[in-house]
C-alpha positions in Angstrom: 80.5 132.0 196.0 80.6 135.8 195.1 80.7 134.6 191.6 77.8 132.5 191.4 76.0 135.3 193.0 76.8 137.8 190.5 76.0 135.8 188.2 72.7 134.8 189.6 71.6 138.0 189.8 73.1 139.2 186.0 70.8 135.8 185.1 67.8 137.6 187.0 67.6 141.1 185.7 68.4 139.5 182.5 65.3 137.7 182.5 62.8 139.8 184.3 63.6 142.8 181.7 63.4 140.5 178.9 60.1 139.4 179.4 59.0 142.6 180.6 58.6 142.2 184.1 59.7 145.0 185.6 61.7 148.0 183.8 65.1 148.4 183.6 65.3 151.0 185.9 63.4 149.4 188.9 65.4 145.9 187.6 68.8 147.9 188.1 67.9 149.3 191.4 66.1 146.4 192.9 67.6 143.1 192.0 70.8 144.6 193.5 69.9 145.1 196.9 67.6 142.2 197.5 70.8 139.9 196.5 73.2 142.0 198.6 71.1 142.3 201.3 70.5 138.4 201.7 74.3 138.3 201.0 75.0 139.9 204.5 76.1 143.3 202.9 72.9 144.9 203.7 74.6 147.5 206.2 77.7 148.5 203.7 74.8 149.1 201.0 74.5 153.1 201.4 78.2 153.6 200.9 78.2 151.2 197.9 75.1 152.6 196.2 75.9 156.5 197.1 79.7 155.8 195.5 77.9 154.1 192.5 75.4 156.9 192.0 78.5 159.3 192.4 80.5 157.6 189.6 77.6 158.2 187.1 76.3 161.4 187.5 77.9 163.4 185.1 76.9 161.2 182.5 73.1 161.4 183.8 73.4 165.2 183.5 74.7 165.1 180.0 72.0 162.6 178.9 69.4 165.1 180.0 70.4 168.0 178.5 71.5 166.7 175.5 68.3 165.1 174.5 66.8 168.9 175.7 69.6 170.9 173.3 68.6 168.7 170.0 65.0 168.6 170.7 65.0 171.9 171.7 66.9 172.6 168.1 64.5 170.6 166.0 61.8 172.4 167.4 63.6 175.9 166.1 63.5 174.5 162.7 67.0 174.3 162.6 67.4 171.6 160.3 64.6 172.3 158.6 66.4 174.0 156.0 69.1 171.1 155.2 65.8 168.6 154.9 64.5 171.1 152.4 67.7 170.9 150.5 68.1 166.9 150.7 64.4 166.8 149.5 65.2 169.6 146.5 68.1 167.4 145.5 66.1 163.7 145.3 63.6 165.2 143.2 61.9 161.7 141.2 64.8 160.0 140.7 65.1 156.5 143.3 68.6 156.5 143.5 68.8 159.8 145.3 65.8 159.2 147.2 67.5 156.3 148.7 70.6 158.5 149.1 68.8 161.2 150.6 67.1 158.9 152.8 70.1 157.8 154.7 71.0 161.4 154.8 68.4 162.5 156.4 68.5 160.0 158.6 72.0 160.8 160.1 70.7 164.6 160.3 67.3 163.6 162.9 69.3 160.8 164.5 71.4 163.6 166.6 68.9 164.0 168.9 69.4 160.2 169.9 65.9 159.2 169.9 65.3 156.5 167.4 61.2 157.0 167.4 61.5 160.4 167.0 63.6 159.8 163.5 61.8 157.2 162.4 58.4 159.5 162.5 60.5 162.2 161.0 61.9 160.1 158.3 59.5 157.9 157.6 56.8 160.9 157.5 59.8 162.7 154.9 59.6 159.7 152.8 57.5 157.5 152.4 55.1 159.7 150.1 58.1 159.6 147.9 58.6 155.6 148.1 55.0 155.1 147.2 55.0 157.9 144.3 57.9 156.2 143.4 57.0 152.4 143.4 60.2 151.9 145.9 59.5 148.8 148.0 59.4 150.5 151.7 61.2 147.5 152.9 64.3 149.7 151.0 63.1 152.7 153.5 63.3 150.7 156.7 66.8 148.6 155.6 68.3 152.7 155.6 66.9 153.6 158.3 67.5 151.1 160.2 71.3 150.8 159.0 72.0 154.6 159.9 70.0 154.7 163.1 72.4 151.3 163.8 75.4 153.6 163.4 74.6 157.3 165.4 73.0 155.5 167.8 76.9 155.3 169.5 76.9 158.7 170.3 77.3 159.5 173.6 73.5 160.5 174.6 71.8 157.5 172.3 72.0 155.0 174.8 74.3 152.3 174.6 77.7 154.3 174.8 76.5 156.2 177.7 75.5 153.1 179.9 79.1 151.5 178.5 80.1 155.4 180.1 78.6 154.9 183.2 79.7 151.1 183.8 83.3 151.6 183.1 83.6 155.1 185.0 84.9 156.4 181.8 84.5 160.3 179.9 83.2 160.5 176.1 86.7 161.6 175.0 87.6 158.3 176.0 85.5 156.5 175.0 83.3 158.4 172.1 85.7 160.9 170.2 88.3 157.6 169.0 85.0 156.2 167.2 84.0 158.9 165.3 86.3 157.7 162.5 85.0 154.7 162.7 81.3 155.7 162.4 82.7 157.6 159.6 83.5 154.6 158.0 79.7 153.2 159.0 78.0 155.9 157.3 80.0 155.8 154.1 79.3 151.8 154.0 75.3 153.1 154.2 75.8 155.4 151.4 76.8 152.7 149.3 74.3 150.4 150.2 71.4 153.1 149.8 72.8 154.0 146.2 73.4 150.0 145.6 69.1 149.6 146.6 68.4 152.7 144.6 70.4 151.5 141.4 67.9 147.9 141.7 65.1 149.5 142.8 65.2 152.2 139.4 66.0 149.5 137.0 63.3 147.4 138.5 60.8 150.7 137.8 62.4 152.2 135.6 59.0 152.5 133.6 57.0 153.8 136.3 58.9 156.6 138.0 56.4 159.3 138.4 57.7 163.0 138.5 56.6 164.0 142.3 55.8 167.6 143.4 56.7 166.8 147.4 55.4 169.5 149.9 58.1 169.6 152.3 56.0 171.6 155.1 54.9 168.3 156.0 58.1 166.5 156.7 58.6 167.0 160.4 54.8 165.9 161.1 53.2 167.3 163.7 55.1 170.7 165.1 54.6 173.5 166.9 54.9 176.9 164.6 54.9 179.2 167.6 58.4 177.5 168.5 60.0 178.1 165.2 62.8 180.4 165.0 63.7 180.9 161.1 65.5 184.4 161.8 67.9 182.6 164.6 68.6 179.5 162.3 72.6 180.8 161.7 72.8 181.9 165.3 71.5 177.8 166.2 73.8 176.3 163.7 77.1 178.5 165.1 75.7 177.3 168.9 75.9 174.0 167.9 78.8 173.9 166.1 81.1 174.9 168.8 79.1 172.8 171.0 80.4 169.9 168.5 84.2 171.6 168.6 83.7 172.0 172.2 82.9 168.6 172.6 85.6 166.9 170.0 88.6 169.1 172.1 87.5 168.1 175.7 88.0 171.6 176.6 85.2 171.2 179.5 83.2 167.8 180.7 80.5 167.0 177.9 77.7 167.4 180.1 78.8 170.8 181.3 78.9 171.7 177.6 75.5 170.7 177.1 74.2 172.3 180.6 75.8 175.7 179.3 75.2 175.4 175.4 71.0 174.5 176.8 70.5 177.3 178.7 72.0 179.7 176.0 70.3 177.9 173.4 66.9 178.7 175.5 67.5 182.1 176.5 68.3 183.3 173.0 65.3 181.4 171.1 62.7 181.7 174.1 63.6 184.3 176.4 59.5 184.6 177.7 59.9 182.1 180.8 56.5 180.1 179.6 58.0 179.5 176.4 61.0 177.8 177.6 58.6 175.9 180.0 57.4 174.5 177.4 59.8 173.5 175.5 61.1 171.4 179.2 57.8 170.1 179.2 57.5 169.0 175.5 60.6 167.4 176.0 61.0 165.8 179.7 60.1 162.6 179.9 62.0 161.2 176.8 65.0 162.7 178.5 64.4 161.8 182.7 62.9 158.5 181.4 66.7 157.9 179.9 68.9 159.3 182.9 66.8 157.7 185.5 67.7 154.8 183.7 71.8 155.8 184.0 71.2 156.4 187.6 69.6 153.0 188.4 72.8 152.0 187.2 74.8 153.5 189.1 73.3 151.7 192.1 73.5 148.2 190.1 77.2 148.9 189.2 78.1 150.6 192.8 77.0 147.2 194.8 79.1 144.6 192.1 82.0 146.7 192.8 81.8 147.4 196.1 80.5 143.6 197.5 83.5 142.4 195.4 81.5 140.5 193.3 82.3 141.9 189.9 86.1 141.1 190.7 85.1 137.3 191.3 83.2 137.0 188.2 85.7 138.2 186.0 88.2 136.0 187.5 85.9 133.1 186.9 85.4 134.2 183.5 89.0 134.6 182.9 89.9 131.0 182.8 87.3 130.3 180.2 89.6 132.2 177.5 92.9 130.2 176.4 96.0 131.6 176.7 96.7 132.4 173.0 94.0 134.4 172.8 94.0 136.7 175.2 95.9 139.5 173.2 93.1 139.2 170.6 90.5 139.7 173.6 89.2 143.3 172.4 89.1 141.9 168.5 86.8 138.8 170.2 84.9 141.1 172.1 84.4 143.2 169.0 82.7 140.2 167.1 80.5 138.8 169.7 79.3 142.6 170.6 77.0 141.9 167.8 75.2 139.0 168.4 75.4 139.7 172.0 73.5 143.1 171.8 70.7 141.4 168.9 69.8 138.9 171.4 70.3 140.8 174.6 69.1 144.4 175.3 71.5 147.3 175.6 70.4 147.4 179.3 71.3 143.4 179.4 74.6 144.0 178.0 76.7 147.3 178.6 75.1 146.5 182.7 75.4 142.8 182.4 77.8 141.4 180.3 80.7 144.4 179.9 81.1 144.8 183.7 82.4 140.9 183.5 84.4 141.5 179.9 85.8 144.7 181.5 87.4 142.8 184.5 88.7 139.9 182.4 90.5 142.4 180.3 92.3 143.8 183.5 93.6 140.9 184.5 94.5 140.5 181.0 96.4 143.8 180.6 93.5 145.1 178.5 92.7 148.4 179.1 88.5 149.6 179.9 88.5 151.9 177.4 89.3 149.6 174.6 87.0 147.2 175.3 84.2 149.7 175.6 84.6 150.6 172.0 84.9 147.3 170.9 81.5 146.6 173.0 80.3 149.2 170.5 80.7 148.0 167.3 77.4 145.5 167.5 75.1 148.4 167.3 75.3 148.0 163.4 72.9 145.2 164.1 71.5 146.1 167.4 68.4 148.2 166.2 67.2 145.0 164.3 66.7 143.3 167.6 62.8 141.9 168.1 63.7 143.1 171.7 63.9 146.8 170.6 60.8 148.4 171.2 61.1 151.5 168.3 61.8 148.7 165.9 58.0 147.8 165.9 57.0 151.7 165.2 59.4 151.6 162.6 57.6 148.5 161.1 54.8 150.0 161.7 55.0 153.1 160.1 56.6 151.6 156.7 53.7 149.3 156.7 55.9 146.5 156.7 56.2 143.2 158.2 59.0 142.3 161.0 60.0 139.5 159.3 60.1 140.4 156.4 61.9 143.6 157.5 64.7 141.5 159.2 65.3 139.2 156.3 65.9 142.1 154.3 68.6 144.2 156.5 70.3 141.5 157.8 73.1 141.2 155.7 73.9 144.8 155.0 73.3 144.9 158.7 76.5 142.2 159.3 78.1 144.5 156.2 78.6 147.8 159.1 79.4 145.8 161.3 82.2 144.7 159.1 83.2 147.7 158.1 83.4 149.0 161.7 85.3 146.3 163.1 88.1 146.4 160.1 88.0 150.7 160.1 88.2 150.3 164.3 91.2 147.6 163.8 92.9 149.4 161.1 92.7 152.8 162.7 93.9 151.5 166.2 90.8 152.2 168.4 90.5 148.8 169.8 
């Protein structure tokens, strides 16, 4: 019974968020208690929610001021300098254009909001696509491709809600896959030089030499907030942030809480200044960590009614015998399909919870199958449920389809790569 229920209600908020009737958030915090409630656990529901909300709140914290440090940081101008130099470097020539498009891509995608790098990049170049006769679709495969890949770390969405599900830290979960991301990005620098090899023979005769204004790239920003004589003082902050972080020598979001509020003092130490920067910045981060939080309730009531232990013994029979050491490899494969035709919000709050408890009784350990859960985000961006695919679309003045047909298979490519550099290095 408690498995039919969970999965009743798994069926529900799959289906109202997919067709857009109601938010994740209110979907997470909702669906949950009206199912509990006519369960007969209504009076054990404060408990269960309050432990839930417990569980995730460090990863809520870190969400927040993690999307404040890097947003905070591009508005400083510190990376302003390394765009200048990718920009320099491409010059008229497609195959470094290409090259330098992935590049640049991994650079803006730190501060984990795919719409923000896509009007960065796509702003960057695709003056220099045009000039250059490149078919955008080229532009959008990168992008797409790169964003696929740093969108895993921890504050880009799917590996914090994977976080917050399994109760588990980013050193965990995160810090095994950053060779393996490794490995992604490499595979995207191939493919980028592979498209700006056809692309230059295919114009080889019309390459026009390009005088780029790079003032432009970053679109519209606020001057008043740049800092160009605190650039080397940014880039050692966030460096140790990034050693801080790889060592676990304090909880991540504590790092970012601390490395914020220094960050802030030292670039805007007049009070308005800095309230501005919150304000500029807010609602793409609460928007995010409310989202965590209303998690936390959704995951606190499957745990605590007992029903996320029924469904995962129901699934558990499903999966034959001789498979169940490959269960993390299985996982791994079907992470990518599974995220393209679900949301993030659908899977790492649906579908992991049940993988996660097959895999105990299996012997399987939570934090293995939470990076193998992972390795579909090669291909998750190129989901038609993704809302920041359209702007990307959009902005390339490119068609969806079209768009899709043409990333597709280097899409399946990382995910590829991933799953042999995450098997061959041990991670899952």
């Amino acid at each position: 019974m408690l498995s039919l229920l969970g999965f009743g209600m798994i069926t529900i908020f799959m289906v109202l968020i997919m067709n857009k009737k109601m938010t994740p958030l209110t979907a997470l915090v909702l669906i949950p208690i009206i199912v509990a409630t006519l369960a007969g656990f209504g009076p054990e529901l404060g408990d269960m929610m309050t432990k839930g909300v417990r569980q995730i709140s460090l990863t809520g914290i870190m969400l927040i001021f993690a999307i404040l440090y890097f947003s905070l940081m591009i508005d400083t101008g510190l990376f302003e300098p390394l765009v200048n130099i990718i920009l320099k470097y491409v010059g008229d020539n497609p195959v470094k254009t290409t090259v330098g498009t992935a590049i640049l891509t991994a650079i803006v995608s730190l501060d984990g909001d795919g719409s923000s790098t896509y009007l960065i990049v796509v702003a960057a170049f695709l003056p220099l696509y045009k000039r250059q006769k490149i078919n955008p679709l080229v532009l959008t495969c990168i992008v797409m491709l790169t964003g696929g890949i740093m969108n895993i770390i921890p504050w880009g969405g799917p590996t914090a809600r994977a976080m917050s599900t399994l109760s588990l830290g980013h050193s965990e979960l995160f810090v095994p896959l950053i060779p393996v991301m490794a490995f992604g990005i490499v595979w995207v620098l191939i493919v980028s030089y592979i498209l700006g090899k056809k692309e230059a023979k295919r114009i080889r005769e019309n390459v026009v030499h390009i005088k780029y204004n790079t003032s432009d790239i970053l679109g519209e920003v606020d001057e008043t907030l740049k800092r160009p004589k605190l650039i080397f003082v940014n880039l050692g902050l966030t460096i140790a942030l990034l050693v801080v972080m790889i060592l676990d020598i304090l909880p991540l979001s504590i790092c970012f809480m601390i490395a914020y509020c220094i960050a802030a003092l030292i670039n805007y130490p007049q009070i308005k200044d800095q309230t501005k920067i919150i304000s500029r910045h807010a609602g793409n981060a609460l928007s995010v960590a409310g989202m965590i939080f209303g998690a936390g309730i959704f995951t606190g009531i499957l745990n605590g009614t007992g029903i996320m232990h029924a469904m995962g013994s129901s699934v558990i029979d499903i999966v034959p015998d001789h498979l169940g050491n490959y269960f993390t490899i299985i996982t791994a494969v079907f992470s990518g399909p599974l995220t393209f035709f679900l949301s993030n919000d659908a899977y790492y709050f649906g579908i992991l919870p049940i993988i996660a408890t097959t895999g105990e009784h299996l012997g399987i350990s939570s934090e293995l199958l939470g990076r193998a859960s992972l390795i579909g985000q090669a291909t998750h961006l190129l989901s038609p449920l993704v809302p920041s695919t359209y702007l990307l679309v959009a902005l390339a003045g490119v068609e969806f389809g079209d768009h899709l047909k043409f990333t597709l298979k280097w899409a399946i490519g990382s995910g590829i790569v991933m799953l042999l550099a995450a098997i061959g290095l041990g991670v899952i």
